[in-house]
PyMOL commands that place a pseudoatom at each C-alpha (Angstrom):
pseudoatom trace, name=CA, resn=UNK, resi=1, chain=A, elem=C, hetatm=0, pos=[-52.321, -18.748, 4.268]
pseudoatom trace, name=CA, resn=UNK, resi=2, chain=A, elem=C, hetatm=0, pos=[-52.847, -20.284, 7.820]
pseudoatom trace, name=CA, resn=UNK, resi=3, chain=A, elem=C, hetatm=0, pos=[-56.322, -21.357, 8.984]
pseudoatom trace, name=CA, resn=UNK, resi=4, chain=A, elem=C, hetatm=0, pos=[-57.982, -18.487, 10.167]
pseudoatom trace, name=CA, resn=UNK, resi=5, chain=A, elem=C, hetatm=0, pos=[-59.141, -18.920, 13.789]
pseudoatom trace, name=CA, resn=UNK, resi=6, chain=A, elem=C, hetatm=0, pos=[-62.883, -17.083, 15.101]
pseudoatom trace, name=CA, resn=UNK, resi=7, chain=A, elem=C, hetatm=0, pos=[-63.649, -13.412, 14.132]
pseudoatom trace, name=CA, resn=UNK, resi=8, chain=A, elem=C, hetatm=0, pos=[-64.138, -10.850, 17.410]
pseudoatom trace, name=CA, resn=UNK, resi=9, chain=A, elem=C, hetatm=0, pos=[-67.088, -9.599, 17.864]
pseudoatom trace, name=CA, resn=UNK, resi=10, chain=A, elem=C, hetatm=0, pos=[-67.047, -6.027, 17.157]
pseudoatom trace, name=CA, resn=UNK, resi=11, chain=A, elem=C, hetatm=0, pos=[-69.506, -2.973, 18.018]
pseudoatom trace, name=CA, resn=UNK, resi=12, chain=A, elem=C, hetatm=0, pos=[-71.495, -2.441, 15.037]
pseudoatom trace, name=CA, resn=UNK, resi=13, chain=A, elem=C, hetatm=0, pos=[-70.827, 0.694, 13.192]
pseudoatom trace, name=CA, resn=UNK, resi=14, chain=A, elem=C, hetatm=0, pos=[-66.666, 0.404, 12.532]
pseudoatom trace, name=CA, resn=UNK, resi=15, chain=A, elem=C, hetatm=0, pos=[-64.875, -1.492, 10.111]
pseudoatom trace, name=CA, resn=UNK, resi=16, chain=A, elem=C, hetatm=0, pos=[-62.962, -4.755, 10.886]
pseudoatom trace, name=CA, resn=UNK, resi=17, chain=A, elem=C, hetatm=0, pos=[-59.401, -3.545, 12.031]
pseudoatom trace, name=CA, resn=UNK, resi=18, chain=A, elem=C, hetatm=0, pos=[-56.663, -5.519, 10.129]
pseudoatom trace, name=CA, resn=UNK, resi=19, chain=A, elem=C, hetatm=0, pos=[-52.939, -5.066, 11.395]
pseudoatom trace, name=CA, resn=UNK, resi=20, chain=A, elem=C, hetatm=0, pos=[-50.567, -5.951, 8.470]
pseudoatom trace, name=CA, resn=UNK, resi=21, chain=A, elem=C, hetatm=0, pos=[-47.088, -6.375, 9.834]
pseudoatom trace, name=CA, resn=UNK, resi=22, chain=A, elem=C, hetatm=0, pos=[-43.976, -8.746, 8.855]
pseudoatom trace, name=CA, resn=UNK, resi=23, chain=A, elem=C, hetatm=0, pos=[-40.288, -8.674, 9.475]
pseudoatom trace, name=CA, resn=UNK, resi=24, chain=A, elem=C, hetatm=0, pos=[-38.120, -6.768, 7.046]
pseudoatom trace, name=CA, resn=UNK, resi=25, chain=A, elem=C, hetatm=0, pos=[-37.941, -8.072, 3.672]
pseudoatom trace, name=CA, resn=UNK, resi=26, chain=A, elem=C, hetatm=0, pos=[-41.011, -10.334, 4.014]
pseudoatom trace, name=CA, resn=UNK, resi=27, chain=A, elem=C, hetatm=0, pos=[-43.210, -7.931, 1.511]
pseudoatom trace, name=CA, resn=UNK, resi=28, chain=A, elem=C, hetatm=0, pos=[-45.358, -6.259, 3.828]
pseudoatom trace, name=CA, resn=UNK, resi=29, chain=A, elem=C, hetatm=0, pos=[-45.188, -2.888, 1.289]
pseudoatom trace, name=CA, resn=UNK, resi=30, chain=A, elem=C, hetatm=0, pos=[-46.179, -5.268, -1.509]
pseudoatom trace, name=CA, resn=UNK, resi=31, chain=A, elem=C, hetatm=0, pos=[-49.050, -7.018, 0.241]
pseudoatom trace, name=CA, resn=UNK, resi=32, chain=A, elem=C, hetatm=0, pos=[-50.539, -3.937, 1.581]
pseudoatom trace, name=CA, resn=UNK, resi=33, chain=A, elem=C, hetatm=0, pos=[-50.667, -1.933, -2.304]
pseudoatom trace, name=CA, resn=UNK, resi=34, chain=A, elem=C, hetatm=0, pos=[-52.273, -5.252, -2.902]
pseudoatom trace, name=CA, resn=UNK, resi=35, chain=A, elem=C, hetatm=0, pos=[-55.187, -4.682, -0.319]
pseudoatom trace, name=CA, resn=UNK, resi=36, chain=A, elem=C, hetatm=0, pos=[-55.440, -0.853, -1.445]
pseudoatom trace, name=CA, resn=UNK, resi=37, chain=A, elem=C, hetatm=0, pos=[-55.801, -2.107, -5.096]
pseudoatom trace, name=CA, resn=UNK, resi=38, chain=A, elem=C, hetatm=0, pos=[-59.050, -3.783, -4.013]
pseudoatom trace, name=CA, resn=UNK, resi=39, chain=A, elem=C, hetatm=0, pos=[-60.275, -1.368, -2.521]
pseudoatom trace, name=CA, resn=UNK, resi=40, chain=A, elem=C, hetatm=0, pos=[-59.394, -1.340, 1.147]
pseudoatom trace, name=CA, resn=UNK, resi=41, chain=A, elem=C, hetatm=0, pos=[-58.720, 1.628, 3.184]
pseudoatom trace, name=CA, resn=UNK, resi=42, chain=A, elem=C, hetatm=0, pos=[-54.167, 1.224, 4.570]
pseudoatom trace, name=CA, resn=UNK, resi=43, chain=A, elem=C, hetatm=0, pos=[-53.111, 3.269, 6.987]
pseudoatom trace, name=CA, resn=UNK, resi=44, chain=A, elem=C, hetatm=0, pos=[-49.385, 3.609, 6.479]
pseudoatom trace, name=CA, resn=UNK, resi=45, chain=A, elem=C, hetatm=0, pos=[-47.876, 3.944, 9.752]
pseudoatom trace, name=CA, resn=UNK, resi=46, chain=A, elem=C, hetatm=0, pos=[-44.411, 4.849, 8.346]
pseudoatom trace, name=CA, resn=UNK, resi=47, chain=A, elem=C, hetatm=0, pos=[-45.970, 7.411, 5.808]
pseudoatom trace, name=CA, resn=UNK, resi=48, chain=A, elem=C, hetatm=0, pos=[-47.278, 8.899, 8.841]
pseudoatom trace, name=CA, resn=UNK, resi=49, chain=A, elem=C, hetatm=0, pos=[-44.441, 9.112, 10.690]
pseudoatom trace, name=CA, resn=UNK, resi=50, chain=A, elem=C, hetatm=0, pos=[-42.547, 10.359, 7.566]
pseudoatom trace, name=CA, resn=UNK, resi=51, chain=A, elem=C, hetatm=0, pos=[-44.964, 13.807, 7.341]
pseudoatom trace, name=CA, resn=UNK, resi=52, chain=A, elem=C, hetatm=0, pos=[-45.010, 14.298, 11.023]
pseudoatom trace, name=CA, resn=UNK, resi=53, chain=A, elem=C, hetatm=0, pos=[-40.931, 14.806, 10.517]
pseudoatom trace, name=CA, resn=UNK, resi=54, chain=A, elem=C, hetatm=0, pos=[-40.817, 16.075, 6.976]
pseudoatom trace, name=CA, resn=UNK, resi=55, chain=A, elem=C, hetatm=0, pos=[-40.636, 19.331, 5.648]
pseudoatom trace, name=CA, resn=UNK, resi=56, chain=A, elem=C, hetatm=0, pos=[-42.786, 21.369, 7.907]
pseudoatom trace, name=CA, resn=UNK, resi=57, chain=A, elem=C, hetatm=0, pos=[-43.868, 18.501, 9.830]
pseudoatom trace, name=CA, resn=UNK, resi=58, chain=A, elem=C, hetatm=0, pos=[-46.098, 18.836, 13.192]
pseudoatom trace, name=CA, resn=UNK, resi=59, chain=A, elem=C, hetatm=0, pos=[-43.336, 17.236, 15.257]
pseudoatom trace, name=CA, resn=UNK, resi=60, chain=A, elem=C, hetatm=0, pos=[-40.328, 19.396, 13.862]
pseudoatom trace, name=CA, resn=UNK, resi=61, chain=A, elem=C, hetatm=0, pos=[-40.729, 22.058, 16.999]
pseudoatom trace, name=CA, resn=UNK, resi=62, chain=A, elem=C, hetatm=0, pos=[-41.109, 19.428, 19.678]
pseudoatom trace, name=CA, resn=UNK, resi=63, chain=A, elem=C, hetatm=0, pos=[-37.883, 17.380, 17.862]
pseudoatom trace, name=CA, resn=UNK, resi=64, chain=A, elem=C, hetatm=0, pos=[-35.871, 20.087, 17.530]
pseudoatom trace, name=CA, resn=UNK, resi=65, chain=A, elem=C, hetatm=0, pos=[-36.649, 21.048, 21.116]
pseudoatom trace, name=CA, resn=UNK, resi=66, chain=A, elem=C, hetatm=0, pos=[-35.450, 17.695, 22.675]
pseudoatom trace, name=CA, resn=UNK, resi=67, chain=A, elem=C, hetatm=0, pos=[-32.796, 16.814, 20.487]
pseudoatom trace, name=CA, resn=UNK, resi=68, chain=A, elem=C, hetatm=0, pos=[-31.045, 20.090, 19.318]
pseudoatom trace, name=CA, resn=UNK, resi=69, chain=A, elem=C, hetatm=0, pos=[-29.888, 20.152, 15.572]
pseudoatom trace, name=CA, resn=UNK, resi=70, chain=A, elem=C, hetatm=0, pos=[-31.749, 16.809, 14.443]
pseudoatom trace, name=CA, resn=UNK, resi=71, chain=A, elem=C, hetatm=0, pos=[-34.097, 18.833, 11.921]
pseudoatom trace, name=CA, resn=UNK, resi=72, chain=A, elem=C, hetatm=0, pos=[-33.843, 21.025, 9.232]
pseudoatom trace, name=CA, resn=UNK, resi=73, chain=A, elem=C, hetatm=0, pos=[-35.378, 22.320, 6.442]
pseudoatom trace, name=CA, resn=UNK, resi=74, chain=A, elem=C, hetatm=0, pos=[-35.986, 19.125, 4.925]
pseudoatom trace, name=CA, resn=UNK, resi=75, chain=A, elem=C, hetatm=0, pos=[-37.059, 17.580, 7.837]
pseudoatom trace, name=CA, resn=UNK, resi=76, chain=A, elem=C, hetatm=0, pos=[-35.415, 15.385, 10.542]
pseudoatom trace, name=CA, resn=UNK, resi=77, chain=A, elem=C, hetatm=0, pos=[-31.781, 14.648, 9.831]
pseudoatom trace, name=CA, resn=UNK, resi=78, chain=A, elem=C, hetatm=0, pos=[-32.005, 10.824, 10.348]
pseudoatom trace, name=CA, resn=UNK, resi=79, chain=A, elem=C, hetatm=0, pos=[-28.809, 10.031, 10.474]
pseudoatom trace, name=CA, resn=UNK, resi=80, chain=A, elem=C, hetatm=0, pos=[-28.430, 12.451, 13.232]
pseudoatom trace, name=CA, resn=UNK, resi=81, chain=A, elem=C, hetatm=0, pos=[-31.690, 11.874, 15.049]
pseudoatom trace, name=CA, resn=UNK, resi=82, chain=A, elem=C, hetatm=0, pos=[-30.728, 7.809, 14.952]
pseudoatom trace, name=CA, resn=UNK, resi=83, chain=A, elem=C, hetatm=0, pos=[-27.286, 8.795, 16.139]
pseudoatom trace, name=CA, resn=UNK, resi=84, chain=A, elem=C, hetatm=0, pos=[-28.919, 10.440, 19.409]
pseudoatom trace, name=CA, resn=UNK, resi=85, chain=A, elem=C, hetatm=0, pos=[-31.188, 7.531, 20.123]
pseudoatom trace, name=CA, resn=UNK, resi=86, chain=A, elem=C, hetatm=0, pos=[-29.882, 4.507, 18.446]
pseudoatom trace, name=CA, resn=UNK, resi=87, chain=A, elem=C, hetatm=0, pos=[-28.459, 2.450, 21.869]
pseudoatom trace, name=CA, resn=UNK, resi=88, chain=A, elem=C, hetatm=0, pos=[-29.963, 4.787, 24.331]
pseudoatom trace, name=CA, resn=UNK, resi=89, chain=A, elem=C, hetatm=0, pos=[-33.235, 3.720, 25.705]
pseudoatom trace, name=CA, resn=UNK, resi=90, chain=A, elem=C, hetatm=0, pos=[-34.103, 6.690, 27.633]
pseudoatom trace, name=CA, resn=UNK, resi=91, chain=A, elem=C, hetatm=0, pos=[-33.740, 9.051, 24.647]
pseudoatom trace, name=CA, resn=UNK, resi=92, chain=A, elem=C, hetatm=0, pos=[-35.874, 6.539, 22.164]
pseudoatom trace, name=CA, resn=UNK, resi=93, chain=A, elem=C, hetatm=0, pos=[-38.393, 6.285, 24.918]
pseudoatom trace, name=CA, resn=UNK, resi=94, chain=A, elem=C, hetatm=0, pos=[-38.513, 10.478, 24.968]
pseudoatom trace, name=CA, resn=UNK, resi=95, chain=A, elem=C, hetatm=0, pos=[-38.791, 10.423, 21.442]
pseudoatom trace, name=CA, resn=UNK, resi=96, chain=A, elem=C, hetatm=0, pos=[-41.227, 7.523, 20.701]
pseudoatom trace, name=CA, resn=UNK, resi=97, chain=A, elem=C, hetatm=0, pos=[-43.358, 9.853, 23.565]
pseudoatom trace, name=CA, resn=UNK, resi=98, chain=A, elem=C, hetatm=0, pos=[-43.563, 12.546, 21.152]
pseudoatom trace, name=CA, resn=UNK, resi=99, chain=A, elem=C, hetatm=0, pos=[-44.108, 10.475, 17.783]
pseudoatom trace, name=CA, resn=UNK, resi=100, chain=A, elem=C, hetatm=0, pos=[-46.362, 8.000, 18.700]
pseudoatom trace, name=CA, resn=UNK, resi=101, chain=A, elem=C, hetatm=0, pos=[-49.456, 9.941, 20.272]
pseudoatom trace, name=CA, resn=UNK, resi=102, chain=A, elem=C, hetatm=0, pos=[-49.227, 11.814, 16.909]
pseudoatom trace, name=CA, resn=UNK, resi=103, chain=A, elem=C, hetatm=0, pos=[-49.641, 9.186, 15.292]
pseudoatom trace, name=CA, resn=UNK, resi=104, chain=A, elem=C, hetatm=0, pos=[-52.148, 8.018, 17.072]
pseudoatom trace, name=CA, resn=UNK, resi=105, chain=A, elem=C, hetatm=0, pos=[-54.445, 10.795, 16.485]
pseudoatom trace, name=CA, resn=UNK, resi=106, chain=A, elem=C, hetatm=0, pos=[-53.570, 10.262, 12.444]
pseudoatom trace, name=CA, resn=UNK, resi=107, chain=A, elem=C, hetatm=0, pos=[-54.484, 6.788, 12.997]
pseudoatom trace, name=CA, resn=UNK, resi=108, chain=A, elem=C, hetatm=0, pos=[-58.017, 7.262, 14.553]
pseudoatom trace, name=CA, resn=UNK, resi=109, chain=A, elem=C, hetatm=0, pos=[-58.683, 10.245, 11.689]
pseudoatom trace, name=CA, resn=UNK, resi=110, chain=A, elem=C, hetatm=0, pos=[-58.405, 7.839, 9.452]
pseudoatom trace, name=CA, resn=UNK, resi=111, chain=A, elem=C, hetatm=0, pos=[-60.503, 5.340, 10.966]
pseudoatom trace, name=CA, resn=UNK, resi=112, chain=A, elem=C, hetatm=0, pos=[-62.808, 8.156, 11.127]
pseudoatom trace, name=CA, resn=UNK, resi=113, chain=A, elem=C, hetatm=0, pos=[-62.717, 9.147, 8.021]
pseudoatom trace, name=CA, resn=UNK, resi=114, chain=A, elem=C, hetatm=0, pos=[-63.276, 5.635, 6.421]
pseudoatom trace, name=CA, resn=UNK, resi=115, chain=A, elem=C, hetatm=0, pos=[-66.010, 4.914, 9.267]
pseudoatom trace, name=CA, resn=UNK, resi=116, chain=A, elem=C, hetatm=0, pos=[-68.275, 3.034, 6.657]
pseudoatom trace, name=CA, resn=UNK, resi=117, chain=A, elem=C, hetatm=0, pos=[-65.701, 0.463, 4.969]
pseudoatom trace, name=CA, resn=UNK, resi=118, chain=A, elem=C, hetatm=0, pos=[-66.260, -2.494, 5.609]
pseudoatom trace, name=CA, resn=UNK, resi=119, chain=A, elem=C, hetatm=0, pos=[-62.828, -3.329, 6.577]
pseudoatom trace, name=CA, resn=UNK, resi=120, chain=A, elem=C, hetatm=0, pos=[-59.387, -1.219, 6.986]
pseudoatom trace, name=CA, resn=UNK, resi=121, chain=A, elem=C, hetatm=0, pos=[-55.537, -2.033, 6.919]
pseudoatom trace, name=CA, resn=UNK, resi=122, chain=A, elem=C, hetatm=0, pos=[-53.412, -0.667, 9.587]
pseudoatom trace, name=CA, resn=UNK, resi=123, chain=A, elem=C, hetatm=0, pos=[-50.026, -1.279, 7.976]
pseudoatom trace, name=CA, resn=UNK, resi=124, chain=A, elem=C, hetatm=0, pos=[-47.820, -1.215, 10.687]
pseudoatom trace, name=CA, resn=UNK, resi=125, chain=A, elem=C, hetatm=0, pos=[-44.163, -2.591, 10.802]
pseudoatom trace, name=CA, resn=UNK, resi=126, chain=A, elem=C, hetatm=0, pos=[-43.401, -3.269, 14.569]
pseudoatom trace, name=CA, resn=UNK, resi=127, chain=A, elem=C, hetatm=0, pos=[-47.191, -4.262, 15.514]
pseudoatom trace, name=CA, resn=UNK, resi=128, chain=A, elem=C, hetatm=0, pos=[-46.109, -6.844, 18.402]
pseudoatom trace, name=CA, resn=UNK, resi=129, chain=A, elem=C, hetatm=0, pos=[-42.559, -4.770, 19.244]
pseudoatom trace, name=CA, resn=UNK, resi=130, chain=A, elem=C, hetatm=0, pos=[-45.012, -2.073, 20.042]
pseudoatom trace, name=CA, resn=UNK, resi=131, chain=A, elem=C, hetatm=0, pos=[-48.082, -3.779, 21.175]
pseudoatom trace, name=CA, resn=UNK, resi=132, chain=A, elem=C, hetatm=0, pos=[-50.335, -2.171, 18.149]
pseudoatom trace, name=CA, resn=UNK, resi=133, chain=A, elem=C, hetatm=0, pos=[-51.878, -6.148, 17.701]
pseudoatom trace, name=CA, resn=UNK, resi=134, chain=A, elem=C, hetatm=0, pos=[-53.965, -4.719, 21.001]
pseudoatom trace, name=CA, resn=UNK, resi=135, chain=A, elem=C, hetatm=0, pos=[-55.855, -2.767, 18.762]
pseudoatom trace, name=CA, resn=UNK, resi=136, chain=A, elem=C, hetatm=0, pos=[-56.818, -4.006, 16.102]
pseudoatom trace, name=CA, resn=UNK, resi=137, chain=A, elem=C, hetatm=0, pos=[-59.606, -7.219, 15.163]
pseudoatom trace, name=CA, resn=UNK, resi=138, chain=A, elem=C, hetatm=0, pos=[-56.968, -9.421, 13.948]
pseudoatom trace, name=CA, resn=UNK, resi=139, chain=A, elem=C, hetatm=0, pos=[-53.554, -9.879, 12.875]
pseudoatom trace, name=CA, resn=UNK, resi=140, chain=A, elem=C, hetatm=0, pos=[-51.996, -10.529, 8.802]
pseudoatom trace, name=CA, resn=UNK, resi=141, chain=A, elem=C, hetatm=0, pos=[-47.969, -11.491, 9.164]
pseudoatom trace, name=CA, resn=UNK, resi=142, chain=A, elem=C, hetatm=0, pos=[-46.755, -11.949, 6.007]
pseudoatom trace, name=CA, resn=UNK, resi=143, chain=A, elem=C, hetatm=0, pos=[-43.736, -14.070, 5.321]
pseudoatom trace, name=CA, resn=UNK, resi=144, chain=A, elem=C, hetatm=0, pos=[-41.280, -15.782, 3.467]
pseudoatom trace, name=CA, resn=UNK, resi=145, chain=A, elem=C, hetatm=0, pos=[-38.494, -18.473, 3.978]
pseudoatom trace, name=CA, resn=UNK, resi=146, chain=A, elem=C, hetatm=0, pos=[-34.941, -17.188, 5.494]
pseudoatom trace, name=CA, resn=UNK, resi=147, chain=A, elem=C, hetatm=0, pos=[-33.403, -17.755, 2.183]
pseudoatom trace, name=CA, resn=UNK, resi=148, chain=A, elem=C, hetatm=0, pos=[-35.686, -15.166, 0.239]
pseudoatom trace, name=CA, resn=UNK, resi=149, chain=A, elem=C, hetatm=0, pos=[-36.133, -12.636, 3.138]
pseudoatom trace, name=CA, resn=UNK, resi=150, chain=A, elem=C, hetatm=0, pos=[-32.241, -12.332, 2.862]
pseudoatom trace, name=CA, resn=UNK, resi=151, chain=A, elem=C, hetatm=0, pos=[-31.933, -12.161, -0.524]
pseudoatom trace, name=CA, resn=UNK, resi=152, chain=A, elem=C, hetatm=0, pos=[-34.366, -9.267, -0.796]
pseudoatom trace, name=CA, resn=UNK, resi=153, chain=A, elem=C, hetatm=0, pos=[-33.055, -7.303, 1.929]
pseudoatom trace, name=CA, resn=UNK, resi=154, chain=A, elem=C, hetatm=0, pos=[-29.016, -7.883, 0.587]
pseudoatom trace, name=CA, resn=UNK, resi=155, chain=A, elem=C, hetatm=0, pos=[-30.353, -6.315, -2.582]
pseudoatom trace, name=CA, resn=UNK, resi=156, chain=A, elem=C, hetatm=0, pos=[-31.380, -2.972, -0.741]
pseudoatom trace, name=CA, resn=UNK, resi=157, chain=A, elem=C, hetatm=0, pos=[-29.195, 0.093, -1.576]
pseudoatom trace, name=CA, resn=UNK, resi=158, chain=A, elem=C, hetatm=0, pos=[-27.100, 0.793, 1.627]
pseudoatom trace, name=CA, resn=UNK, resi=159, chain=A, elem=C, hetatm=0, pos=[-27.334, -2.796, 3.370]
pseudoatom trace, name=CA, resn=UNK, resi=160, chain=A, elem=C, hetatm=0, pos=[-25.165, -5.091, 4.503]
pseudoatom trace, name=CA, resn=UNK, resi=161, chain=A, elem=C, hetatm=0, pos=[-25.012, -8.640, 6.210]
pseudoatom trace, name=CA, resn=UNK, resi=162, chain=A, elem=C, hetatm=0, pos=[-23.780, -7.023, 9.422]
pseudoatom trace, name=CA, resn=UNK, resi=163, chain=A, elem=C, hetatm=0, pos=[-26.384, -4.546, 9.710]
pseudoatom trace, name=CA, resn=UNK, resi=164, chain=A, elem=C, hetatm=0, pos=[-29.151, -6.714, 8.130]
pseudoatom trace, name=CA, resn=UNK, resi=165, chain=A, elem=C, hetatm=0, pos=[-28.455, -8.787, 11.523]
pseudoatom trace, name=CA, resn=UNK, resi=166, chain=A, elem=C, hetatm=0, pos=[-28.757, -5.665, 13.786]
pseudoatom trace, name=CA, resn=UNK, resi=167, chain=A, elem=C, hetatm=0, pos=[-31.990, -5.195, 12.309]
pseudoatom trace, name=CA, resn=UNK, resi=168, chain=A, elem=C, hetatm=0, pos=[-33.168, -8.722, 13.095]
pseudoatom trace, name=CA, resn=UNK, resi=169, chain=A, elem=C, hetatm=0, pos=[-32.168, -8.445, 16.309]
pseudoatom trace, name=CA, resn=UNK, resi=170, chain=A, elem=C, hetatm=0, pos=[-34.601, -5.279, 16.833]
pseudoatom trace, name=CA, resn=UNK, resi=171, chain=A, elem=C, hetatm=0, pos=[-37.395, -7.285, 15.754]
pseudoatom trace, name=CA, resn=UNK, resi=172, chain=A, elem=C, hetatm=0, pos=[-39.403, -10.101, 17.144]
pseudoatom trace, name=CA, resn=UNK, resi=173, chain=A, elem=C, hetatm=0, pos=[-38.568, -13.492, 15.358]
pseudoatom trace, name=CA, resn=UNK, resi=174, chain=A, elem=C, hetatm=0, pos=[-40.979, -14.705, 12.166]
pseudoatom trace, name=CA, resn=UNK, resi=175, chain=A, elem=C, hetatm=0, pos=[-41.454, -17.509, 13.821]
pseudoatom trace, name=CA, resn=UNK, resi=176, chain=A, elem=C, hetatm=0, pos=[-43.228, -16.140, 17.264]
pseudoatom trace, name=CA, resn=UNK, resi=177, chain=A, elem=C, hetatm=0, pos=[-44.722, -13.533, 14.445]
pseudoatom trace, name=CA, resn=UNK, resi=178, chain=A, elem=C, hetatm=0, pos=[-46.547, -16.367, 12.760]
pseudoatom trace, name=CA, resn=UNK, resi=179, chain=A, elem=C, hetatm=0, pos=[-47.325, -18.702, 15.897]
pseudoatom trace, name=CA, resn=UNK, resi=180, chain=A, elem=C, hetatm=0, pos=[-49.377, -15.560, 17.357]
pseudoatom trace, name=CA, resn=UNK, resi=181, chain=A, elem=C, hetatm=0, pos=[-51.039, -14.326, 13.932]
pseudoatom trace, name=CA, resn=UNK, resi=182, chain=A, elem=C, hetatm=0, pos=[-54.772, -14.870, 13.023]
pseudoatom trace, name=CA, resn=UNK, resi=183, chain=A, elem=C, hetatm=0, pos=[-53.753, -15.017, 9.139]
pseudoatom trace, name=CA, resn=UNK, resi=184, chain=A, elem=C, hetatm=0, pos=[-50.334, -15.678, 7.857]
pseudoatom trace, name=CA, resn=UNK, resi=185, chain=A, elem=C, hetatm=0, pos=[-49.664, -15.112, 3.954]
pseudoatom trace, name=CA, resn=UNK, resi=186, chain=A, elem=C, hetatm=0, pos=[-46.519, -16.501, 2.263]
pseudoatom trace, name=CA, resn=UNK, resi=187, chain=A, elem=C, hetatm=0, pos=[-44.849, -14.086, -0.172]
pseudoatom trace, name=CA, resn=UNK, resi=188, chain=A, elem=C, hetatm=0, pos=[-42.078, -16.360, -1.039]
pseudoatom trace, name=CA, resn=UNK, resi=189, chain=A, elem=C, hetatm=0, pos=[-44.100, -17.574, -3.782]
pseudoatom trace, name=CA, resn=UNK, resi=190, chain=A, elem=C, hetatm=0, pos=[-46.138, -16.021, -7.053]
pseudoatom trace, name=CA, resn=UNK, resi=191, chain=A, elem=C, hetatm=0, pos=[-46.901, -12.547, -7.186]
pseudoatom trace, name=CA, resn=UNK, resi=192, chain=A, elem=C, hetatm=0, pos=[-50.857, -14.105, -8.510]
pseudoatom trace, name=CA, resn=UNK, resi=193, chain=A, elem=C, hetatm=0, pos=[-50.216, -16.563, -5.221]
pseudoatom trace, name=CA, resn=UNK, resi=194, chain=A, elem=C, hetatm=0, pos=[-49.732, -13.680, -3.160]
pseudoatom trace, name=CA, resn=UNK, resi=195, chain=A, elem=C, hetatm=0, pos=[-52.686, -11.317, -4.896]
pseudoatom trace, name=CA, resn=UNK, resi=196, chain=A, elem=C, hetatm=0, pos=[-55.202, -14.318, -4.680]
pseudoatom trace, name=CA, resn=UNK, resi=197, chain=A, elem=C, hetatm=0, pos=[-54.855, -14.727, -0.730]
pseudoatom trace, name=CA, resn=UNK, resi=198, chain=A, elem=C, hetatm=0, pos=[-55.092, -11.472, -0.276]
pseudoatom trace, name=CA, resn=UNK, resi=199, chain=A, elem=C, hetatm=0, pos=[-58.547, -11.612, -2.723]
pseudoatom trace, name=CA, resn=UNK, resi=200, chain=A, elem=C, hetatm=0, pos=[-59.426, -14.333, -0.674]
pseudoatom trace, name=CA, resn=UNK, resi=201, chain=A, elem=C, hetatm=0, pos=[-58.752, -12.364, 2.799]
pseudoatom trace, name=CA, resn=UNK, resi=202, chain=A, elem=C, hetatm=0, pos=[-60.583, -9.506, 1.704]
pseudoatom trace, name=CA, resn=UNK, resi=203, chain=A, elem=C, hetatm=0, pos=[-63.789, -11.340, 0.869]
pseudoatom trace, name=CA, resn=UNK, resi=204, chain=A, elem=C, hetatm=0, pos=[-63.805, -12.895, 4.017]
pseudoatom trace, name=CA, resn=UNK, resi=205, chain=A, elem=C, hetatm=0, pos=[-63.217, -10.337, 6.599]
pseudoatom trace, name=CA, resn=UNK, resi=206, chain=A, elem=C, hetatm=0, pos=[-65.574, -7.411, 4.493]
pseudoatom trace, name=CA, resn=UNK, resi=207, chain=A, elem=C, hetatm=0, pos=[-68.396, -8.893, 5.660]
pseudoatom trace, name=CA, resn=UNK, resi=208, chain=A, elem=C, hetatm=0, pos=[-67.372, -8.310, 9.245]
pseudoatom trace, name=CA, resn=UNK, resi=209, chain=A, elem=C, hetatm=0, pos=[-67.607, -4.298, 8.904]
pseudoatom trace, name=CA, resn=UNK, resi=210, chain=A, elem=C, hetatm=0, pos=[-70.284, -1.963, 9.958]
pseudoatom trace, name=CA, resn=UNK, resi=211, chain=A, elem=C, hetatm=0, pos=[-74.066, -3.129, 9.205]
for i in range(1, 211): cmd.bond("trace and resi %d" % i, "trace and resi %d" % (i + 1))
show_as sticks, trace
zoom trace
């Protein structure tokens, strides 16, 4: 785990905001079941993004609306929605206008709803892609060597080298991940390795929270 660097100050009477984020394959899902085993509060971005365009969804209507046959009764038809936006920047940007003040409000319910923790996970995979670090007290990347992030993410049903790349590509490097993190927690070793910084984390940040 890197050397963490100063707390913020924060306004008394909120938790201590902690973004979780990491490249694909790095064990960001692991790490953050870790912090909810303890106790901590996660706010799943991609959970919440996941009901807001499941079966009867809040965004279905507004979806639907913009991009015409994408949903269903199950829910947004990925493949299709992807196929409208994937490569066209003006119809992601239309659609990320709709999704993300949505999940927004989700996100400050459940800071509202947790109000008196101590401290709070926002688990949220493109933190610095979408500038999410801005709000939050501090940053967790998690991360793992080249060698094991591949050989997790080869082993995913449906994946391949070639679009395993593309995927990289979308993302900003581990490296500039880790430079600008306040923690960083390697997951390329022990599962006990991994569970023990994240003990360790958790004791140290909980006693930034509300007083």
């Amino acid at each position: 785990m890197a050397e963490p660097g100063p707390a913020p100050a924060l306004s008394r009477g909120r938790p201590y905001i902690l973004g979780l984020t990491g490249s694909i394959g790095m064990g960001k899902s692991a790490v953050a079941a870790m912090f909810a085993g303890l106790g901590v509060p996660v706010f799943d971005a991609d959970a919440a993004v996941h009901a807001l365009q499941g079966p009867g969804g809040a965004l279905l209507g507004a979806i639907e609306a913009e991009f015409p046959g994408t949903t269903g009764p199950e829910g947004v038809a990925r493949a299709r929605l992807g196929a409208e936006v994937f490569g066209k920047p003006e119809r992601l940007a239309r659609l990320e206008s709709i999704v993300h003040p949505a999940v927004a409000a989700m996100r400050e319910a459940f800071l509202a709803d947790h109000s008196g923790a101590p401290l709070v996970v926002f688990d949220i995979p493109l933190l610095f892609e979408k500038g999410g670090w801005a709000r939050v007290d501090a940053v967790l990347v998690v991360s793992a060597s080249p060698e094991v992030q591949r050989t997790r993410v080869l082993a995913r049903p449906g994946m391949s080298p070639e679009k395993f790349e593309k995927i990289l590509k979308l993302q900003v490097p581990d490296a500039e991940k880790r430079a600008r993190a306040d923690h960083v927690i390697d997951t390329g070793t022990s599962l006990a390795e991994t569970r023990h910084a994240v003990a360790a984390l958790v004791d140290r940040l909980s006693s930034l929270g509300p007083a």
